[in-house]
C-alpha positions in Angstrom: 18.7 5.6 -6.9 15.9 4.0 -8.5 17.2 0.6 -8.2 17.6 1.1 -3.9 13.8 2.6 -3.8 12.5 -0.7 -6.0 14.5 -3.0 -3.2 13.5 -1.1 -0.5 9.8 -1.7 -1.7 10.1 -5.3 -2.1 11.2 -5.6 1.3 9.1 -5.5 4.4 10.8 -4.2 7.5 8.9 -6.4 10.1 6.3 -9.0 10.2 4.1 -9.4 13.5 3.0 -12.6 14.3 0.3 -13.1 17.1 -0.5 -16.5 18.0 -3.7 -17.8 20.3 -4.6 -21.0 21.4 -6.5 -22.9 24.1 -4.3 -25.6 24.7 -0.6 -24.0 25.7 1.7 -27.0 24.7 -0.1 -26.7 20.8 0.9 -22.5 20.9 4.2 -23.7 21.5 4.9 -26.4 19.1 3.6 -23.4 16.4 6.3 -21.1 17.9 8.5 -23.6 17.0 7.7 -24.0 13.8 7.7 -20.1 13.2 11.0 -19.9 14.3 12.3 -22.6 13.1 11.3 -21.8 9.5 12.3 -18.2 9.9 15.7 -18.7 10.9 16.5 -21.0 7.8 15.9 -18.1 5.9 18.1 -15.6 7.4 16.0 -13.6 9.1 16.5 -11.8 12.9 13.5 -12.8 15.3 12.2 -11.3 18.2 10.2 -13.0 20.6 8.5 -15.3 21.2 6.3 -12.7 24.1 4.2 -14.2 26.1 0.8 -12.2 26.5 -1.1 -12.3 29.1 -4.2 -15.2 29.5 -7.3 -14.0 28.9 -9.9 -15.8 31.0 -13.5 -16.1 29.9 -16.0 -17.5 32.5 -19.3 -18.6 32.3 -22.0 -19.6 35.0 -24.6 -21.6 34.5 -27.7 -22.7 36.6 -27.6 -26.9 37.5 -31.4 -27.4 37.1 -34.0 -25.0 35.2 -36.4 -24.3 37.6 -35.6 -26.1 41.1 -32.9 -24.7 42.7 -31.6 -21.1 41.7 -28.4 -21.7 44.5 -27.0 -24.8 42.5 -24.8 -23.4 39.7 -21.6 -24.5 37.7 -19.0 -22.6 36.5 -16.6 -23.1 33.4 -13.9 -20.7 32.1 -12.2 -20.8 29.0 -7.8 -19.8 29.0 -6.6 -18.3 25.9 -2.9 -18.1 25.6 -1.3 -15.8 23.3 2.5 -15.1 21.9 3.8 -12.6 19.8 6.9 -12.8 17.1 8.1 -10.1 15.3 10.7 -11.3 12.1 12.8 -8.1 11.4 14.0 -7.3 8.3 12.7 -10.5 6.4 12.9 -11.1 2.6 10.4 -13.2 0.0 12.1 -16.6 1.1 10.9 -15.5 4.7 7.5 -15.4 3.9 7.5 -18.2 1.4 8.8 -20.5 4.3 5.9 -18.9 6.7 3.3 -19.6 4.1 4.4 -23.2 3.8 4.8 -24.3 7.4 2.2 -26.9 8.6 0.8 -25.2 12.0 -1.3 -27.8 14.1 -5.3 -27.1 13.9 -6.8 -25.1 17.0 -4.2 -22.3 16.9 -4.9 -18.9 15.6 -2.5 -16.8 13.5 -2.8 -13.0 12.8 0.3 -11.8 10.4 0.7 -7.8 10.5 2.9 -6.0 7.9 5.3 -3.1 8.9 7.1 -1.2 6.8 
């Protein structure tokens, strides 16, 4: 009985992987990646979810003090996806630590048990 609880500790039940990015097609090569390196190691994914955009605009006035009508605007798209690796072991998350994700996308990494 001891031996099952020392296993059961080693062992996470589900890790929660949230991706964001700006640019869509570089969220998606780091899905790839994810997934890629997870399923060498055994493990049962769920996902990738695709979350919804979240748009951030900005206006901004042309000239300082001329004309208040004349303004610009700019948004910024942030795409998100969510993974979840069920039942993963310590080869899972030696292969996630080691994959190479390409710079400008952000990765959160939750723990269940």
């Amino acid at each position: 009985m001891a031996e099952e609880k020392k296993q059961q500790n080693n062992e996470m039940d589900k890790i929660r992987i949230k991706l964001k990015s700006s640019d869509n097609s570089l969220l998606d090569q780091a899905v790839a990646k994810i997934i890629d390196a997870a399923k060498r190691t055994g493990a049962m994914i769920s996902g990738p979810v695709l979350l919804p955009r979240q748009i951030r605009k900005y206006t901004v006035n042309r000239s300082v003090h001329v004309d208040k009508k004349s303004r610009e605007q700019f948004e910024i798209r942030t795409h998100a996806r969510l993974i979840d690796i069920i039942n993963p072991n310590n080869k899972t998350a030696d292969a996630l630590n080691s994959v190479d994700l390409p710079s400008g996308v952000e990765v959160k990494l939750q723990l269940y048990k």
